[in-house]
N, C-alpha and C positions, 0 to 999 in steps of 0.2 A: 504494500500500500504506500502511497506517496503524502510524503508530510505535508500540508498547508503552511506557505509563511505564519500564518498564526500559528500554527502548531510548534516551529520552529524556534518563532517570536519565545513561545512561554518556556520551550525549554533552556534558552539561551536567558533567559529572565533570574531560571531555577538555579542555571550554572552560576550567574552574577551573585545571587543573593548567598549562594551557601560560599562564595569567593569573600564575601563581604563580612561575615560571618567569622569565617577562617580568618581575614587579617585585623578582627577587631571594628570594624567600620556600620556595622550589620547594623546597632540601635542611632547611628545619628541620624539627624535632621538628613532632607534632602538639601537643603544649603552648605550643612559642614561636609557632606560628603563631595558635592561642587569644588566646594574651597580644596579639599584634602585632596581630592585627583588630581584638580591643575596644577598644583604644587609637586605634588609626584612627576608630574607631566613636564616641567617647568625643571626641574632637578634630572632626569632621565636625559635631557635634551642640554644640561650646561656642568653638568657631574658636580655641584657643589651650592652651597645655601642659596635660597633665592629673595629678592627683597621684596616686601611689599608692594612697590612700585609696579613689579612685573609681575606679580602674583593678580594686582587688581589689571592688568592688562591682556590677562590671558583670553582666548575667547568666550571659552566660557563662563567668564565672570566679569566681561568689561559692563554688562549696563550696571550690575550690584553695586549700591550704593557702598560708600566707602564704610560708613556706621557697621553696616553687616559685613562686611568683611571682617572689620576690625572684632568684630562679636566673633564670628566663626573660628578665627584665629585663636580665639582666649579661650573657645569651650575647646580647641583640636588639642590644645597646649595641657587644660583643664583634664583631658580626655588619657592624655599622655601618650599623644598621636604626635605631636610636633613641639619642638621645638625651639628658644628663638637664640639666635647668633650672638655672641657679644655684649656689647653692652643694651642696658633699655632702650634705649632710643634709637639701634641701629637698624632697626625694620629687616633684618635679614631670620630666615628662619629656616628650619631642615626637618623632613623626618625623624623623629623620635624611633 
């Protein structure tokens, strides 16, 4: 029998979630998880911390007002998903 992209659709859904699960991501918001993949995304693509600047620049997070950013960043950090770089003020931050 031949899959339906829906069919396909939900099992790739089932893969994601028990993915999300496995690295700890499974109970956040759909915004902290936004935040937390660009940033992976963002780090995968420059091998080292990434700043604020270009974390709110990513695609998927340029309309996100900066407020929520800034919120998402402190629960990922709260979460003990990420981490931030140096001193308080330097806006750079890494995978935890």
């Amino acid at each position: 029998m031949h899959e339906s992209n829906i069919q396909k659709f939900a099992k790739m859904m089932q893969v994601i979630r028990g993915m999300e699960a496995d690295i700890g991501i499974g109970s956040l918001s759909k915004t902290d998880k936004a935040v937390f993949t660009s940033i992976a995304d963002l780090i995968s693509l420059s091998g080292k911390e990434v700043d604020v600047k270009d974390i709110a620049l990513h695609p998927d997070l340029i309309s996100m007002p900066m407020p929520t950013l800034y919120k998402c960043l402190r629960d990922l950090q709260n979460n003990g998903l990420l981490e931030r770089v140096g001193h308080r003020r330097s806006g750079l931050y890494k995978l935890a």
